[in-house]
N, C-alpha and C positions, 0 to 999 in steps of 0.2 A: 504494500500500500504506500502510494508516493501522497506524502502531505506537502499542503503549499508551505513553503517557508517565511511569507507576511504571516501566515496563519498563529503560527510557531510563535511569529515577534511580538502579535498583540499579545498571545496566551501570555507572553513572559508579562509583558509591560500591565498588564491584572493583575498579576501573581504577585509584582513589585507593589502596587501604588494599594493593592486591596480592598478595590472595587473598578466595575465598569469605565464606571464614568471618569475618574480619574487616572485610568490606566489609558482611556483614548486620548488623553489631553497628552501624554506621553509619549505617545507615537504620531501625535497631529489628527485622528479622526474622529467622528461624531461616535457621542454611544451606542447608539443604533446600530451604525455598520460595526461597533466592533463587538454587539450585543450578537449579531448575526454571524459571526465567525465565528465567535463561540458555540453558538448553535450549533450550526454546520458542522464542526469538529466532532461534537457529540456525538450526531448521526452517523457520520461516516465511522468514526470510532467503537459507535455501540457503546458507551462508555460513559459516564458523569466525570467532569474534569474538575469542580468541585462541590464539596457535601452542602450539600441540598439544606438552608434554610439554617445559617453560620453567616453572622456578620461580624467583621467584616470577613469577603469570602474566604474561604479555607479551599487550597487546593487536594485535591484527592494525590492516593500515591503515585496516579498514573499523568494526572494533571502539574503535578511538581515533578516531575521526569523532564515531561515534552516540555512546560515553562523553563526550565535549567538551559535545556538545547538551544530554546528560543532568545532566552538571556543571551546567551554567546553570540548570536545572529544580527540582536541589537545593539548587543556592548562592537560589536566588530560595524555597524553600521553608522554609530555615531561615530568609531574611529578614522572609518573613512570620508567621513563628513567633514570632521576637524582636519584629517590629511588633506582635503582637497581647497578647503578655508584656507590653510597655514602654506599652501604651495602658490595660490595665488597672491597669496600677499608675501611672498619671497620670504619665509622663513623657514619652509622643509624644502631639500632638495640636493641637488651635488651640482658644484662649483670645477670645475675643470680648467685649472689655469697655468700659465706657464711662462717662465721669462728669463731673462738675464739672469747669470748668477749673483754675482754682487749684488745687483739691486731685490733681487728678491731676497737674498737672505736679511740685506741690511736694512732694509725699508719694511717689506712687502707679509714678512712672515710675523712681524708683529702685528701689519694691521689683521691679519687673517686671524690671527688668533685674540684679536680685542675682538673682531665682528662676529666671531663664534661665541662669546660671552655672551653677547645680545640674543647671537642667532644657533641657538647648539641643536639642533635638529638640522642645519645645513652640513653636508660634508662636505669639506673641500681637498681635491686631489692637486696636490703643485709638483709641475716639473719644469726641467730647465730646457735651454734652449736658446741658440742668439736666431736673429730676423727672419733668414732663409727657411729655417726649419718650423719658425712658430709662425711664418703664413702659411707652409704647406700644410701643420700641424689645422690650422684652420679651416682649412679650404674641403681637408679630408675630414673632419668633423670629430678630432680626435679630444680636441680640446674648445673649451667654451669662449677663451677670453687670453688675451698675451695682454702681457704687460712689459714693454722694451721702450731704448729707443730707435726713432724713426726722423731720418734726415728728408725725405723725399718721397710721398709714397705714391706709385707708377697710378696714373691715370685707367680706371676700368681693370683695379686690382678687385674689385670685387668688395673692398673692405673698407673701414672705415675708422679713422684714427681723431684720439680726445687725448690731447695734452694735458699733462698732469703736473710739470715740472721742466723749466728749461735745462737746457744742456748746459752745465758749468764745470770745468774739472779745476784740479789743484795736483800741487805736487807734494804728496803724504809721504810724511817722515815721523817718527816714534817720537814724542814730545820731550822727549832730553839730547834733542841732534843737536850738533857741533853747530850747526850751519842755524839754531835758531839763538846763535848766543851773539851773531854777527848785525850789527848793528844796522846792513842794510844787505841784501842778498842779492849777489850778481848772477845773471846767466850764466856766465862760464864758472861757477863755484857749482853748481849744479852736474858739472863732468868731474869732477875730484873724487864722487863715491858709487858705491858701485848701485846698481837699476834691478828691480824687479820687472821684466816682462808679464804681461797679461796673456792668460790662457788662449789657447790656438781659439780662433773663430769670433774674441771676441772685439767691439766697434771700438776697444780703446786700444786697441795695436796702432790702430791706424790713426789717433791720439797721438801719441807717441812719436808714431816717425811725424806727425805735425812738428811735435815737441823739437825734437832733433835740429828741421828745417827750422827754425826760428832759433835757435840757439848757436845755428851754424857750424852743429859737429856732423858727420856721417857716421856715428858710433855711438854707443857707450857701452859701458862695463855692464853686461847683464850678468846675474850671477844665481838667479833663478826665476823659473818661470813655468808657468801652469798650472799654478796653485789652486785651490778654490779661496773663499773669501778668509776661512778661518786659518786656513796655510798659511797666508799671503799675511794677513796679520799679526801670528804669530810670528812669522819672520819678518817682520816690518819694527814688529815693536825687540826683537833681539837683535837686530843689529842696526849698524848706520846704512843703510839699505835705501832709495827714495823709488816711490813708484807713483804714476798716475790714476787717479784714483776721478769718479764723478762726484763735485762738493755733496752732495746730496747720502754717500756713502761714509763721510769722515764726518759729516752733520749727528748721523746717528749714530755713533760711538763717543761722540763728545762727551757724555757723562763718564765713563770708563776715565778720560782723560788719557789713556795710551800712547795714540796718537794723535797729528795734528797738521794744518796744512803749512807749507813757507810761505812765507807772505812774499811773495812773487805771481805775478801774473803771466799764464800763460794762453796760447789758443786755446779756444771754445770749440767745440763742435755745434757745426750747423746742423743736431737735430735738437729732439727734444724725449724727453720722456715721456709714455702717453698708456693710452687702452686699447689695443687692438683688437676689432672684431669684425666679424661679417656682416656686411651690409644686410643680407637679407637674413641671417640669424633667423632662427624660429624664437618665441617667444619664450624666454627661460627666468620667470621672475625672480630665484635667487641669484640666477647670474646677474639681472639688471640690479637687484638689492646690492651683492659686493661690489658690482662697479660703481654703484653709486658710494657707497661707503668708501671707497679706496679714493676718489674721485674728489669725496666734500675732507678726505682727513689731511690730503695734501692742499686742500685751500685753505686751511687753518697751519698745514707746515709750511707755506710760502714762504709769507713773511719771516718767521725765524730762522728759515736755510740761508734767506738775505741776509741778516743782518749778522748769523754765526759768520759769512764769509768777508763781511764789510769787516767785521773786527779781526778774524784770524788772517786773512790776508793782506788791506789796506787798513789796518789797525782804526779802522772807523767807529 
């Protein structure tokens, strides 16, 4: 015997409230129709679902059986009610993002884990990646959302880019260098120690040999290279080591105090840091919730990345 399973939901939603009428208000319907389903049950069942002439009602043993079943039916129906509430309004769901390493370790992985605070029913998956890989990562729908940066991006690329943070770099060194005891810092004191190179693929290589060309050396002393950010740091801060770093990465470690930029000014990169995503994206409201969260937490870090580099580098 196949029973309907509404059936089942009102029987529970009686069984709960311990009466009719208050058990329809439960499920949303009038008494009558849910007078009538109970009915109905009985006939088809041959059976009293409960004792006849007990107020408030008393379910029989065979009517708190199929109530129990019917519980789980409702308790599982308002759960997907609430899941389908809390998806449209971007706080259940999975987040698939991916970007630079440095910047996401040094930026990105805080804000993901304050936005999980708010939002813990979101899961968010991060992987890394520089430009080339996180449009194809896009385009193939591997990932929701890149976060890099981006100098140029090709006309009927499909996508669509929000700036979050201009391009500004520096040249980081451990905060007890030789070279911050020097009363004003020349370009060419900048070739006297030895360089950390930046991992294969990533847009500050090419930083760098900027750096070179403006300092008017064809070299310098590399003496390690390809680290990841915590490598890189760890060896930044044990030796007199300098390496190019984006302001926006030695911003967030300023409390640590480790390291720190020279007040020298060097070329900028013509892009910018941004949000990368597909134009035509399907609708994914906790991706749009994190992008917006990532989005409004760097407009309140503007100003203070300004004004950390007015004073660490033009002592402003």
């Amino acid at each position: 015997m196949k029973l309907d399973e509404r059936h089942l939901v009102q029987l529970a939603a009686v069984v709960q409230a311990g009466g009719v009428t208050e058990g329809a208000a439960l499920v949303g319907l009038s008494q009558p129709a849910v007078s009538r389903t109970i009915a109905t049950l009985e006939r088809r069942l041959g059976e009293h679902l409960f004792v006849r002439g007990r107020r408030p009602l008393q379910p029989t043993p065979l009517g708190r059986q199929l109530a129990e079943l019917g519980q789980t039916m409702l308790l599982a129906s308002r759960r997907a009610s609430e899941l389908v509430e809390s998806f449209h309004q971007g706080k259940s769901g999975v987040v698939r993002v991916a970007g630079t390493p440095f910047f996401m370790d040094a930026l990105i992985s805080g804000m993901i884990a304050d936005f999980q605070n708010v939002n813990p029913d979101v899961r968010v998956d991060q992987s890394y990646a520089y430009v080339p890989e996180l449009q194809a990562a896009l385009h193939a729908g591997r990932i929701d959302l890149a976060i890099c940066p981006i100098d140029i991006l090709d006309e009927g690329s499909g996508l669509r880019f929000e700036e979050i943070l201009p391009g500004r770099n520096v040249v980081a060194c451990r905060s007890t260098h030789p070279l911050l005891l020097k009363r004003k810092v020349k370009a060419g004191d900048l070739l006297d120690y030895p360089w950390i190179a930046p991992p294969p693929g990533s847009p500050l290589m090419a930083d760098l040999r900027s750096l070179l060309l403006s300092l008017g050396a064809t070299e310098i002393k590399v003496r390690y290279t390809g680290g990841s950010l915590t490598s890189t740091m760890i060896y930044l801060t044990g030796t007199d080591a300098l390496t190019v770093l984006p302001h926006g990465v030695v911003f967030a470690f300023r409390k640590e105090k480790t390291i720190t930029a020279l007040p020298v000014t060097i070329p900028h990169p013509e892009r910018a840091l941004g949000l990368l995503r597909l134009s035509d994206a399907p609708r994914a409201p906790a991706v749009d919730a994190f992008a917006d969260y990532v989005s409004g937490g760097f407009q309140s870090l503007r100003h203070l990345i300004k004004r950390h580099e007015e004073a660490v580098v033009w002592g402003g």
